[in-house]
N, C-alpha and C positions, 0 to 999 in steps of 0.2 A: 504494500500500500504506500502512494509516495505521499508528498504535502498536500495536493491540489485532494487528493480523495480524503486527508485526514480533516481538510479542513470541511469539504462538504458535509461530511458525519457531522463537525460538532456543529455546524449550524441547523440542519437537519433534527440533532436532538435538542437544541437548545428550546428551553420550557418559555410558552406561551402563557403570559398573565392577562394580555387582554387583545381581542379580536372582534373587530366590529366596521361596519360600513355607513360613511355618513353620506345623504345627499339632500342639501338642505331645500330641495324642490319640493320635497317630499312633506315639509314641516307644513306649510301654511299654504291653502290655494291660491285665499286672495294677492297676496303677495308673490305665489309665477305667474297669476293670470295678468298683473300689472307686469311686472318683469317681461315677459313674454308680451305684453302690447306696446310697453318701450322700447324693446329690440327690432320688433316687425316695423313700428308706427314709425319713431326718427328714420329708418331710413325708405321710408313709402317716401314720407314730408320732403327730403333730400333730394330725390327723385323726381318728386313733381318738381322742385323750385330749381334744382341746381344741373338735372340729369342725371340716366341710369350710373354712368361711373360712379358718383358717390353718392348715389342710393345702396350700391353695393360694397364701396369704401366705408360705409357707414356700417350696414351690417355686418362685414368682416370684424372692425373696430368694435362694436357693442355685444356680436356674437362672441368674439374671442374672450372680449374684458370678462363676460358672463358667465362663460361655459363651465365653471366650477362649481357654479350655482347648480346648473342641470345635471349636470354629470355624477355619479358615482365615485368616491373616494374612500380607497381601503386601510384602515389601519391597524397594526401589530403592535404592542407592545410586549417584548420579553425581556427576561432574565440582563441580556446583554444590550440590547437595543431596542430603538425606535423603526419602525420602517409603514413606509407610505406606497402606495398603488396608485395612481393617477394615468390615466391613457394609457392603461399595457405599462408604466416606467414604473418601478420602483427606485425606493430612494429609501436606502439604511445608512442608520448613522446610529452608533456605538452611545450609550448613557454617559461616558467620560468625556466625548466632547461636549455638549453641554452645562453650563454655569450657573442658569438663572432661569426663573419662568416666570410669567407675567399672563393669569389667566386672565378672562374676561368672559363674555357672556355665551358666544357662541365656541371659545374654545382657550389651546393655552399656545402662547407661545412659547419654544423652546429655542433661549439665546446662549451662545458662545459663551458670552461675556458677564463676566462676575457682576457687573452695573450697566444701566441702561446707557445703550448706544446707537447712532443711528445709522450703522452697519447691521445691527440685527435680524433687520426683515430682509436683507439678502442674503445672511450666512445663517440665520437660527433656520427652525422647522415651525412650520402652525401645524397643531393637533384640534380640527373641528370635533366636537361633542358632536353627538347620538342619543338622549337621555342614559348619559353615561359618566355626566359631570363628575359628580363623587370620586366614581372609582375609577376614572381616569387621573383624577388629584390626588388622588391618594399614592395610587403608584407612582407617579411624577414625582412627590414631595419622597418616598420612599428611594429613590434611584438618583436625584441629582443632588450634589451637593454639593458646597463648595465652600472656601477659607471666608473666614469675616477678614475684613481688611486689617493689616498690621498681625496676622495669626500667620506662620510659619512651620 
């Protein structure tokens, strides 16, 4: 057995704390049925005023910003890491790189950095809730930790 199969085994058995999918289209109608008339309607309005090019520049732009709204997003939490499922991509990242987290209502972010900085919404991860808040904070506050400032 060389590296490449020892290392598939340990990820393979590494223990699953928590497994769930979020798609927040799913939470409230009136809320896609408005989201969904804002994405079709700006750019119909585009189209009449401006032409079909950015009638369709438009929905590229509002479909694209949106599509996480619609979409399905899978997440794992285990033993050793974080990992996310978006469009077929995964994205695992190890509980040691992260420092700090900062929930909120729809979900937590997970930053690099020991204190807020405004690199962290391109190097942290967002973890969107499921009615899963609790015990997705719970294993969060369990798994990341890090030094109080001036600790050594």
């Amino acid at each position: 057995m060389n590296d490449l199969d020892t290392k598939k085994t340990e990820e393979t058995t590494e223990r699953e704390l928590l497994k769930w999918q979020s798609l927040p289209a799913r939470r409230s109608m009136g809320r896609t049925a408005l989201i969904t008339l804002t994405v079709l309607g700006i750019p119909v309005l585009l189209a009449v005023w401006y032409g079909p090019f950015f009638g369709l520049l438009g929905l590229a732009i509002l479909g694209g910003a949106l599509l996480p709204f619609f979409l399905p997003t899978g997440f794992r939490l285990t033993e050793q890491s974080v990992q996310r499922r978006y469009l077929g991509i995964d994205q695992n990242r190890r509980w040691s790189e992260f420092r700090s987290f900062y929930p909120d209502k729809n979900g937590v972010l997970l930053s690099p950095f020991p204190r807020p900085s405004r690199l962290e919404n391109f190097r942290g991860m967002y973890i969107r809730f499921e009615n899963n808040r609790d015990e997705v904070i719970a294993v969060i506050k369990d798994k990341i930790t890090f030094d109080a400032p001036g600790e050594n």
